[in-house]
Structures are given as structure tokens and as C-alpha cells.
C-alpha positions as CSV (number, residue, x, y, z in Angstrom):
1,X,17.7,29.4,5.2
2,X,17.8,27.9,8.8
3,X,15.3,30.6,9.9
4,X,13.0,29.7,6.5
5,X,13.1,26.3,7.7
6,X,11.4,27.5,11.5
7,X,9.1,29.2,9.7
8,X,7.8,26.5,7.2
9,X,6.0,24.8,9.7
10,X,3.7,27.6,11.1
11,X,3.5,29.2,7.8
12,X,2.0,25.7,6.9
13,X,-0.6,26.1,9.7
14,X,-1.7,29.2,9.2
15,X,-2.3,28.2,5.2
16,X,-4.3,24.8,6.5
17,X,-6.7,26.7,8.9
18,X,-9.5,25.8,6.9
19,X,-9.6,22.7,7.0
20,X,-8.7,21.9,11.2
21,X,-12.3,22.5,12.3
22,X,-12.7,18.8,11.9
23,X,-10.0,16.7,12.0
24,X,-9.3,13.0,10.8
25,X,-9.3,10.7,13.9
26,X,-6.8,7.2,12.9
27,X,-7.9,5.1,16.3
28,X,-7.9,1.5,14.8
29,X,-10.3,0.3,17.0
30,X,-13.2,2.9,17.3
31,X,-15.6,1.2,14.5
32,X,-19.1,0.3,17.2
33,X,-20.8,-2.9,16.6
34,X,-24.4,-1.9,15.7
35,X,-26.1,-5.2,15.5
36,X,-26.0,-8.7,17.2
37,X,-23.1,-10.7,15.3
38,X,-25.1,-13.7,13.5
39,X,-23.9,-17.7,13.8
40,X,-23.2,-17.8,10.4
41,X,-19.7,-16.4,9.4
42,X,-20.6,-15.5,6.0
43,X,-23.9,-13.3,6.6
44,X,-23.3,-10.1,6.7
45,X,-23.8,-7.7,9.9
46,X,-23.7,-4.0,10.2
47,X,-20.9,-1.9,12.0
48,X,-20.6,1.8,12.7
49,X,-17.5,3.6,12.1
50,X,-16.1,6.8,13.5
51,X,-17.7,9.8,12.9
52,X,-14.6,11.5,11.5
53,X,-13.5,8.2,9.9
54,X,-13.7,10.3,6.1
55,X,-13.7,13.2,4.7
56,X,-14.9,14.6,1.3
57,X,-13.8,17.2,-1.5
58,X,-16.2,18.3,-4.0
59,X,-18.1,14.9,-2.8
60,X,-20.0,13.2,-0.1
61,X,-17.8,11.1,2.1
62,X,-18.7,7.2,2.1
63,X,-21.6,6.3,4.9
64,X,-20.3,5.4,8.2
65,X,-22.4,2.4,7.9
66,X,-20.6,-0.3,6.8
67,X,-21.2,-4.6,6.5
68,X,-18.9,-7.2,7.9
69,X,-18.6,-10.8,7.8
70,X,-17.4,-13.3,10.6
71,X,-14.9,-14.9,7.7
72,X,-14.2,-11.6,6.4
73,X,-13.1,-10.3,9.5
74,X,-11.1,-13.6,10.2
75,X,-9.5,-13.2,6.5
76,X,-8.6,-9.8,7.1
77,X,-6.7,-10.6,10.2
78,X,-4.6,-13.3,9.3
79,X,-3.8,-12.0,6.2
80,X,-2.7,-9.0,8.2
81,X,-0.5,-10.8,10.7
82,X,1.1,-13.0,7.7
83,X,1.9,-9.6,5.8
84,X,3.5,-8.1,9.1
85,X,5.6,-11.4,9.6
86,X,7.0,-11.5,6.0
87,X,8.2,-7.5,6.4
88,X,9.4,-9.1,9.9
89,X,11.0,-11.7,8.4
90,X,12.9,-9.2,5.4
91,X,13.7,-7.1,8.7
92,X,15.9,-9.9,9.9
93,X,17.3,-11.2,7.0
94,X,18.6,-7.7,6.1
95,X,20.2,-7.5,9.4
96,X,21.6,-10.6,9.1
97,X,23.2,-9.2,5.7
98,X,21.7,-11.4,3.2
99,X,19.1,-9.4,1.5
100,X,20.9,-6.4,0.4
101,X,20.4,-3.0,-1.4
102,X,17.0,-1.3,-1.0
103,X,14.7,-2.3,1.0
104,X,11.4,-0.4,2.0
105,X,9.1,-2.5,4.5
106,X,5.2,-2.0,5.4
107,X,5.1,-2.7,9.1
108,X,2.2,-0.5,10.5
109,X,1.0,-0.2,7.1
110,X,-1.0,-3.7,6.8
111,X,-4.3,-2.3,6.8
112,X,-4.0,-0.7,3.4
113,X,-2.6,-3.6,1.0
114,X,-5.2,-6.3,3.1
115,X,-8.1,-3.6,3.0
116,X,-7.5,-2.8,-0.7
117,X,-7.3,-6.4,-1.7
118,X,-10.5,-7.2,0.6
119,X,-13.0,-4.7,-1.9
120,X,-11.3,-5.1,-5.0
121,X,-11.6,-8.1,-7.8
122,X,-8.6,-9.9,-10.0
123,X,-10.2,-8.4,-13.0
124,X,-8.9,-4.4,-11.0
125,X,-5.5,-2.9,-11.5
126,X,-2.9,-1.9,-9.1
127,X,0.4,-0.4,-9.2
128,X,2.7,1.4,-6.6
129,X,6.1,2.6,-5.0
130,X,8.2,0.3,-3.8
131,X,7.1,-0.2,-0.2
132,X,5.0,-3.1,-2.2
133,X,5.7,-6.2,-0.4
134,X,2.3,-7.1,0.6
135,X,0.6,-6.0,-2.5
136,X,2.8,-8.4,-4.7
137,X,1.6,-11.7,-2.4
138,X,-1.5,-10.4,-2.5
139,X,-2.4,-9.7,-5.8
140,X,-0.9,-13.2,-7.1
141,X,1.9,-13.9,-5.9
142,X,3.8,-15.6,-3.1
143,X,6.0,-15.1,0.4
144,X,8.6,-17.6,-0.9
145,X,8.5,-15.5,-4.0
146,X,8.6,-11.9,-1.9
147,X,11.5,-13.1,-0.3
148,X,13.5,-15.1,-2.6
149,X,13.6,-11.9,-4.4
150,X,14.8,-9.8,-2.0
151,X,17.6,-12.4,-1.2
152,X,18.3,-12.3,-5.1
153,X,17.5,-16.1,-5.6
154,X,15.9,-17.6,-8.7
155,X,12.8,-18.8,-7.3
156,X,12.0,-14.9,-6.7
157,X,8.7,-13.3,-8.0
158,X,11.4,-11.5,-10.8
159,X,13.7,-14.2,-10.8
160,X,16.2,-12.9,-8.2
161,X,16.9,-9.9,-10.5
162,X,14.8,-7.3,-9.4
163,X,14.7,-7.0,-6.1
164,X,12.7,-5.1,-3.1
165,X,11.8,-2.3,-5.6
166,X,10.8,-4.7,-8.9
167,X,7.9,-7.1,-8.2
168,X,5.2,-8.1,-10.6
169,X,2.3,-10.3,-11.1
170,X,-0.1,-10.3,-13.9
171,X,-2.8,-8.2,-11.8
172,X,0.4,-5.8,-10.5
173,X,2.2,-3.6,-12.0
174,X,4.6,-3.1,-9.4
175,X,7.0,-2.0,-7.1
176,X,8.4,1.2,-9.3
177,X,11.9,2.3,-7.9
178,X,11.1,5.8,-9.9
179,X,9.5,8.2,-6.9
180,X,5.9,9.0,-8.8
181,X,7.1,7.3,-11.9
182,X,4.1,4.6,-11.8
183,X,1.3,7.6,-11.0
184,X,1.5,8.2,-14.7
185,X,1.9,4.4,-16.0
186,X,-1.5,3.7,-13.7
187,X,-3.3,6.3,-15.9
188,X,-1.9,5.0,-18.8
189,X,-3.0,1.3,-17.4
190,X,-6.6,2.8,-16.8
191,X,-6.9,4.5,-20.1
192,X,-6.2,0.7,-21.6
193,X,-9.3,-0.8,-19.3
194,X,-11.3,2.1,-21.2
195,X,-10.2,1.4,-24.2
196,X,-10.9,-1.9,-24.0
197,X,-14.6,-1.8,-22.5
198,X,-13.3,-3.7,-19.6
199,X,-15.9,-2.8,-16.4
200,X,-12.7,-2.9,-13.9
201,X,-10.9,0.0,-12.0
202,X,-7.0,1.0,-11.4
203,X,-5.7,1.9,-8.2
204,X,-2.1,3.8,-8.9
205,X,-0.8,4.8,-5.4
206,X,1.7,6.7,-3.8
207,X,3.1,8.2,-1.0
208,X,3.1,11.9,0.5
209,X,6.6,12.2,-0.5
210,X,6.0,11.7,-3.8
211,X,2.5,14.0,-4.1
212,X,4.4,16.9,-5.2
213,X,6.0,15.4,-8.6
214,X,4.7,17.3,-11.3
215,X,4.4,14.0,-13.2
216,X,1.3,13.3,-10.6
217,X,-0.3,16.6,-11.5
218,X,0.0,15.9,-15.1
219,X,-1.6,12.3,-14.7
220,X,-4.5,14.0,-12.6
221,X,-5.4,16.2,-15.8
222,X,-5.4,13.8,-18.2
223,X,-7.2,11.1,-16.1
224,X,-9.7,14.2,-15.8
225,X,-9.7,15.2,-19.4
226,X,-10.4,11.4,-20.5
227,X,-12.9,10.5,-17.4
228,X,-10.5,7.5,-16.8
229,X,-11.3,4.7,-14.1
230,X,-8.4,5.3,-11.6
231,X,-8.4,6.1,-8.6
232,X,-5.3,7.6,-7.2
233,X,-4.4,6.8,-3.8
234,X,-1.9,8.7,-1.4
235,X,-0.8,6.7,1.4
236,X,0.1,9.6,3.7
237,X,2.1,7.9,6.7
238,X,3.5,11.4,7.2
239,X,7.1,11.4,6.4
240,X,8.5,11.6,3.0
241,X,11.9,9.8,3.5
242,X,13.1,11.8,6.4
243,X,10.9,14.5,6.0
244,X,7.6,15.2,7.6
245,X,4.5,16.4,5.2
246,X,4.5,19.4,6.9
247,X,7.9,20.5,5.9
248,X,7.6,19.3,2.2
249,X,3.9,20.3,1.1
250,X,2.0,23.3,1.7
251,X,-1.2,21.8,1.1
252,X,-1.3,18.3,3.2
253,X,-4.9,17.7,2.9
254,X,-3.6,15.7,-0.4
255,X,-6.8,14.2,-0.9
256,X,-7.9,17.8,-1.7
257,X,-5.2,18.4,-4.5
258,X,-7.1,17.3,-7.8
259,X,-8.4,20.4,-8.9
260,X,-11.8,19.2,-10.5
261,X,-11.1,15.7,-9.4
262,X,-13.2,14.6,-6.1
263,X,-11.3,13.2,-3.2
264,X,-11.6,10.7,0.4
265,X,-9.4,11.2,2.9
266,X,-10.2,7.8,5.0
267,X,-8.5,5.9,8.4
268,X,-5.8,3.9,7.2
269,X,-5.4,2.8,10.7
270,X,-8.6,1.3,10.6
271,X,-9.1,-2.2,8.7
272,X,-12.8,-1.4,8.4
273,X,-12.9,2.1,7.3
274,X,-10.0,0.8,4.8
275,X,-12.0,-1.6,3.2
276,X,-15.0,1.0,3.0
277,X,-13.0,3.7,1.7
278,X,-11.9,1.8,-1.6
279,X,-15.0,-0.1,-1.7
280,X,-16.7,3.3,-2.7
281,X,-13.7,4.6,-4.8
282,X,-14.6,1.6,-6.8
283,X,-17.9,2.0,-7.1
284,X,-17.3,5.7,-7.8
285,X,-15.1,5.1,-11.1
286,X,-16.9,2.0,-12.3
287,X,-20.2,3.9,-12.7
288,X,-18.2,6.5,-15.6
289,X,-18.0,9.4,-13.2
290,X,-14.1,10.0,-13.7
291,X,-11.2,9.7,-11.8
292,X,-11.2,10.2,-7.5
293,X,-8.6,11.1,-5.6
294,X,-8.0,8.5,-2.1
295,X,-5.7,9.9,0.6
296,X,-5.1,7.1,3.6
297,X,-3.3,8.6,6.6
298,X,-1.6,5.6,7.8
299,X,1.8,5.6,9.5
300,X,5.0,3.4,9.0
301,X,6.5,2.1,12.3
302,X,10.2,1.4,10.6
303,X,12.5,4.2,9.0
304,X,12.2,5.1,5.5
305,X,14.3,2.7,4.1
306,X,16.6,-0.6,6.2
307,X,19.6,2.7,5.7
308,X,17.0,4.6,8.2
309,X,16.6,4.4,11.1
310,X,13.7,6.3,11.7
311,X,14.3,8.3,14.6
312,X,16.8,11.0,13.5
313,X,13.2,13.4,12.7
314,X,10.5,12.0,15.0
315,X,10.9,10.7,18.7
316,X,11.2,6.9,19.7
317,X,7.9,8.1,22.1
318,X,6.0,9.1,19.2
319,X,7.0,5.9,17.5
320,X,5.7,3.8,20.6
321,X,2.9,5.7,21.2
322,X,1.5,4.7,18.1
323,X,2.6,1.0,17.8
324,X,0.4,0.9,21.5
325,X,-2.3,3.0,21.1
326,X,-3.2,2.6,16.8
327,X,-1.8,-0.5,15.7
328,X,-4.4,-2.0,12.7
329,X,-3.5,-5.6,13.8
330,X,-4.6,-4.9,17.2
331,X,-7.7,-3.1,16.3
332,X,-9.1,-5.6,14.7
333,X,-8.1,-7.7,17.4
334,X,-10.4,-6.2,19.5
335,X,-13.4,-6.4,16.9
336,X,-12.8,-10.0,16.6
337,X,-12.6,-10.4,20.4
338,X,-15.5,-8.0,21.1
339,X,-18.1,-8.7,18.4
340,X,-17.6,-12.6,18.9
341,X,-15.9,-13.3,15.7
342,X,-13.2,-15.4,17.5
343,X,-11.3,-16.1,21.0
344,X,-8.1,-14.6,21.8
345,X,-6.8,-18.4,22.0
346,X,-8.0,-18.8,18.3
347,X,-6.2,-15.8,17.5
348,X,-3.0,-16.9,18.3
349,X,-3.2,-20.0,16.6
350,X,-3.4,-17.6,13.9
351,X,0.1,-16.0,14.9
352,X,1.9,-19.2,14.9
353,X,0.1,-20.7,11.5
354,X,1.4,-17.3,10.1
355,X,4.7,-17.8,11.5
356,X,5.1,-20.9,11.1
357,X,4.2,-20.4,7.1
358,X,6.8,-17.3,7.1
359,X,9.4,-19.1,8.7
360,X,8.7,-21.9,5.8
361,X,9.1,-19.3,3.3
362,X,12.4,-18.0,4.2
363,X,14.3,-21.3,4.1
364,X,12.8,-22.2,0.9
365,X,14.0,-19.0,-0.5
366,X,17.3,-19.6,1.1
367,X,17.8,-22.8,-0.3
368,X,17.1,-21.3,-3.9
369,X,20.3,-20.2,-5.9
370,X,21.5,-17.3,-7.6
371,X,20.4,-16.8,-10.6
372,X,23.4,-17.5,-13.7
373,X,25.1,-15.8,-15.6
374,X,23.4,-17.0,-18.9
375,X,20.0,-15.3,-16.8
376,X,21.4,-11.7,-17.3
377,X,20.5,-11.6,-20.9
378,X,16.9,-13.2,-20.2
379,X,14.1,-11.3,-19.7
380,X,15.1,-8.1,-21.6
381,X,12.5,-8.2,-24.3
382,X,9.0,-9.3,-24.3
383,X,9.1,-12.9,-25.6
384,X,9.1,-12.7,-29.3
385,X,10.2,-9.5,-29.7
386,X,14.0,-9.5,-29.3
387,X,16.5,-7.6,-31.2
388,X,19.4,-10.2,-33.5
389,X,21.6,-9.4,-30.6
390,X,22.2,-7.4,-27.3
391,X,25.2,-5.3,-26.4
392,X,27.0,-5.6,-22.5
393,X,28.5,-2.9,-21.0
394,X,31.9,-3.7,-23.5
395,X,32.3,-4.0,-27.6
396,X,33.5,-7.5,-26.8
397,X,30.3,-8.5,-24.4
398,X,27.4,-9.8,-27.2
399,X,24.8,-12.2,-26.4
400,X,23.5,-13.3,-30.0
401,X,19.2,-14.3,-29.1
């Protein structure tokens, strides 16, 4: 078995050559201003991204072209900076022992939950794993609420009784603790908008460890069958727990694994080519021409999990080397900077605003209690809809509604 194990990785090469005459480059900052940056901070003004910022399957990649705004830019990055100092701030508070159980943070990750949100309206759909932190404050929610339910408080997003793993809003689905489980409820969610005439797309995502549930392959089929708005994204930060794609899939161009369904593979590393990326897988499924397959190769800077440390499978130097050399944050740092948007001083007024409102986050959800006992019957059943009476986990334990 040891010796099978060896082999798995070159046998994975040899099956991939197809596809490594042109690789996907992940620099965050390698998008080329092509145009004076206006006065105004809401015109628009064109940028060039990286020649081998996409790639396509069965379809055209998105133009390299793309249009920026002064405030959009500005938007992006402090919403980017907040995100990293909530995970930051989860980081600690686990350590310090009072967030406990299962926790999955987002820290190098940024540029997906703040590019997705950047192209997409409250009227679209998303749902994902459970490294969904930004996504919940995001799409509607709050950081007081973030963290208040991690540290199992009432004023949480679930009312302390959820957790890292079970956070909602009324335009998010979740945080799904099931690996893959919430590939299938996004095509279910997308069939819905169809049903329903509603002009809006769902974005069901998971991660490479999860790509080869056969749950995923089954939604892919029907979403096909039924020309469904979704658009499935893999965020491929290339370990699956403690396992690098490599060693789990023999097909890691994931974007490519749809059968009859197109797919992007796109920069996640990149803010701009982010935001470009799922601005076309939009368009794509809102004009009726089926699902579409979006692979971001992005990379997490923490372990798997708070139980992992991260280093056991790849090196602390390939770790650093990408924390200095692709971070998003800094990337668009250097747009801002270099196109004019803003000064570095600005900038990190920025920092401490987003500290500052972190830091304001975590005592309010520190000061929040528990929830009570009475609240572990709540919340069961849809409002209206529950039974005479509920059973606990003895004869004796009845909670009558």
C-alpha cells in the first residue's frame, strides 16, 4: 500500500499531461492598469488581467478585460481586511478556549467570499461548506453575529446553537457540516428560482476535498438534465483536510469534471480576476444556457480545521512563501497604491477602522449569554408547523408546544 501511495502522485502526472501546456498562474497582483484612473471614484476604468488568469472547458474563458471602480476597489479591500480580522479574531478566541468544537477559518481565502459578493445581487443564492464565515456577514448578516455564534452566545447568527458549521441568512443557505451535502440542496435551491420565474442565479460551492462525493456528480446531471441556474463552484485551495488534490483525485482540473457541463478555472488569488470570473458565471446561467462549472484555485494559510495544524503535509516554507509572495489583501494593495485609488496612509486607516470594529464585535458577543435551557426546544420546526409535542433523549424528557 505504502508503495501505491509513491506512486499515486506520478501516476497523477502522467494522467494530467494534457492539460500542463498552459498552466494557471495565482500572482495576486499581476492585473496591468490599461487606462488613466479617472477623478471620479464611481466611473468605471479598464484593467488587464493575466494572460493565464482563466481557463475554459467546452467554453470560451471570460475576456481579460475587465472594469474597475475607485469605490469598488476601496469596497473590496476593506471588506477584505474586516473578513481576515474576524477569522483572526475566531483564531484567538479559540486559543484562548472559548469558542470550542469545530471551527474552519478563511484566512488566505478573502478574495473569494468579497469577489463573489462584489458581482452578485441579494436577489442570487448561495450556499457552502463550512469554511463560511465571511459568506454569512456578507450576505446579511453580522461579525457580532459570526462570533457570538461561535462562542455559543444568544445574540449569535443561529442563536448560539449552531455554531462554526450552521450559519444562515435569508440570502444563505449555509455553512453545511455534511462534506458535499449542500452541492445537492444548491441544485435543489436553483431548481426553485426556475420554478418560480425568478431571473436570479445559485452559487453552491465546495471544496476539492469534497469534489469526489458522488452526491456532486449526481447534482451535476440533474442540474444538466433540467438546464438549472447554478453554478457550482470548487474552491480548490489544494488540500482536502490533510490531503493534497493530487493524492485524492485523479483528475484535478475540477473545473473540467462536468461531463456536458462547461467550466472556468479562474485566480482566486486575485480580487479582480475573482470578481470577473463569477461575473460571467452569472451572466452565463441567467441567459438559460444551463448550469457551469467554476473552479477557484485559492489556498488556505491555516490548517484544515483549529485541531490542524497545517504543517504535518506541506512545509512551513511553502506556507510563507505564499502568505509573501500571493496574498489577495496585498495584491490589491498594490492596485490601490499603484493605480491611485488611495495612499498607503489611507490604507491603514482602513486596518484600524477594521480592527477597531472586530475588536467591537468580540466583546459584544462576549458579553451575550448562553442560550437557556427552555431554547433547546425552539427552533426545531418551522414556525407554525410543530408537532403536539417533542420527545428528548428520555421517555420522561417532553416539551408539550
Amino acid at each position: 500500500m505504502a508503495s501505491l501511495a509513491r506512486l499515486g502522485p506520478r501516476l497523477a502526472q502522467r494522467r494530467l499531461a494534457p492539460f500542463a501546456s498552459r498552466r494557471l498562474q495565482t500572482a495576486a497582483d499581476s492585473t496591468q492598469l490599461h487606462q488613466d484612473t479617472p477623478s471620479d471614484g464611481a466611473e468605471p476604468f479598464t484593467v488587464r488581467l493575466h494572460e493565464d488568469s482563466f481557463r475554459g472547458y467546452l467554453t470560451d474563458a471570460p475576456s481579460l478585460d475587465a472594469e474597475v471602480t475607485k469605490d469598488g476597489l476601496f469596497k473590496m479591500y476593506r471588506e477584505m481586511t474586516t473578513m481576515r480580522r474576524m477569522e483572526q479574531a475566531a483564531d484567538a478566541l479559540y486559543k484562548a478556549k472559548l469558542i470550542r468544537g469545530f471551527c474552519h477559518l478563511a484566512i488566505g481565502q478573502e478574495a473569494l467570499a468579497v469577489g463573489l459578493e462584489s458581482e452578485i445581487t441579494k436577489e442570487d443564492l448561495v450556499i457552502t461548506a463550512y469554511r463560511c464565515h465571511p459568506f454569512a456577514v456578507l450576505r446579511g448578516g453580522t461579525i457580532t453575529g459570526v462570533l457570538g455564534e461561535l462562542l455559543g452566545r444568544q445574540v449569535g447568527m443561529s442563536n448560539g446553537k449552531g455554531g462554526s458549521m450552521h450559519i444562515f441568512t435569508e440570502r444563505f443557505f449555509g455553512g453545511n457540516g455534511i462534506v458535499g451535502a449542500q452541492v445537492p440542496v444548491g441544485a435543489g435551491i436553483s431548481f426553485a428560482q426556475k420554478y418560480l420565474e425568478r431571473p436570479s442565479a445559485t452559487f453552491a460551492m465546495y471544496g476539492d476535498g469534497a469534489s469526489n462525493q458522488g452526491q456532486i456528480f449526481e447534482a451535476y446531471n440533474m442540474a444538466k438534465l433540467w438546464n438549472l441556474p447554478c453554478v457550482f463552484v470548487c474552491e480548490n485551495n489544494k488540500y482536502g483536510m490533510g490531503t493534497s488534490a493530487e493524492r485524492s483525485s485523479s483528475n484535478t482540473e475540477y473545473y473540467t469534471r462536468g461531463d456536458k457541463i462547461p467550466g472556468i478555472q479562474a485566480n482566486g488569488m486575485d480580487i479582480i480576476a475573482t470578481a470577473k470570473a463569477v461575473k460571467y458565471a452569472r451572466d452565463w446561467v441567467l441567459a438559460g444556457k444551463g448550469p457551469l462549472l467554476l473552479e477557484f484555485v485559492t489556498y488556505r494559510y491555516g490548517g484544515h480545521s483549529m485541531s490542524d495544524p497545517g504543517t504535518t503535509y506541506r512545509t512551513r516554507e511553502e506556507v510563507q512563501r505564499m502568505r509573501s509572495t500571493q496574498d489577495p489583501i496585498r495584491g490589491l494593495q498594490r492596485y490601490i497604491e499603484e493605480w491611485g485609488v488611495a495612499t498607503a496612509d489611507e490604507l491603514k486607516k482602513i486596518d484600524k477602522e477594521a480592527k477597531a470594529v472586530v475588536d467591537a464585535a468580540v466583546e459584544e458577543a462576549k458579553a451575550s449569554p448562553e442560550p437557556l435551557l427552555k431554547d433547546l426546544w425552539s427552533d426545531v420546526y418551522y414556525p407554525g408547523t410543530e408537532p403536539e409535542y417533542l420527545r428528548g433523549r428520555e421517555r420522561e424528557e417532553v416539551h408539550y408546544y
